[in-house]
N, C-alpha and C positions, 0 to 999 in steps of 0.2 A: 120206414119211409124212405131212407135214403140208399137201401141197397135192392130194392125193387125196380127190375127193368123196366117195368112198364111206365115208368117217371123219369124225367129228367128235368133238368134243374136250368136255368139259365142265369146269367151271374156278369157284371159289366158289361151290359151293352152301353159304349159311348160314344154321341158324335160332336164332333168340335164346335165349338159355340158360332163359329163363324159357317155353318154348314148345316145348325139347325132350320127347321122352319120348311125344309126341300121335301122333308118324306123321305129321306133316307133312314133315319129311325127306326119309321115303317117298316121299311126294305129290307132292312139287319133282323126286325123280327119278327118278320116273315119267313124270312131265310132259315132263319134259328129252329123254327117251329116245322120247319119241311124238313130239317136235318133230323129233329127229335121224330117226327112220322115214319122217313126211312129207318129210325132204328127203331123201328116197332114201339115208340111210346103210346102210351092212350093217353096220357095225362102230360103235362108240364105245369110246373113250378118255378117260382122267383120270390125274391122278400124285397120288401122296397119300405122306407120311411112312411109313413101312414101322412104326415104332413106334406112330404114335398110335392111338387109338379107332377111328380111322373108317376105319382101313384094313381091320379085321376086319368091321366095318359094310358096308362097301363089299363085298368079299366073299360075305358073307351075301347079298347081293343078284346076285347070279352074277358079280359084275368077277373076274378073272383076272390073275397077274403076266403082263407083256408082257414077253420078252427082246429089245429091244433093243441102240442106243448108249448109256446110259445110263450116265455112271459116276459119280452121288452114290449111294453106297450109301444115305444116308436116307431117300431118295425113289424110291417105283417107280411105275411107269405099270401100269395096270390097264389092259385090254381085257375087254369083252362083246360078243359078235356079238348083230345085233338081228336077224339070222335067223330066220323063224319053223319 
């Protein structure tokens, strides 16, 4: 899974607390996701806490759970195909 081109992984996207709430989040992962496109991904990946905020955030934005090897229940891996 992890030495497969056609996957990439995204990993800290953070914006200062004082800076949330703009849509720059957005922006970052958007950006992210047009950098994974140019290099020929089909798919992207990230793991986020199954509890916090931004796993529902993430979400919102079409990431998907990924069934997996995964056995921290607190953490799950999201997938979005960047298929058009």
């Amino acid at each position: 899974m992890y030495d497969d081109p056609s996957r990439c992984w995204i990993s800290d996207i953070s914006v200062d607390a004082a800076r949330r709430r703009q849509g720059l989040g957005s922006e970052l992962l958007l950006f992210c996701e047009s950098v994974c496109r140019k290099l020929g991904c089909c798919d992207v990946f990230l793991a986020v806490e199954r509890e916090s905020w931004m796993y529902d955030w993430y979400r919102r934005r079409g990431y998907r759970d990924c069934v997996d090897d995964v056995t921290d229940t607190d953490v799950v891996r999201l997938r979005k195909s960047l298929k058009i």
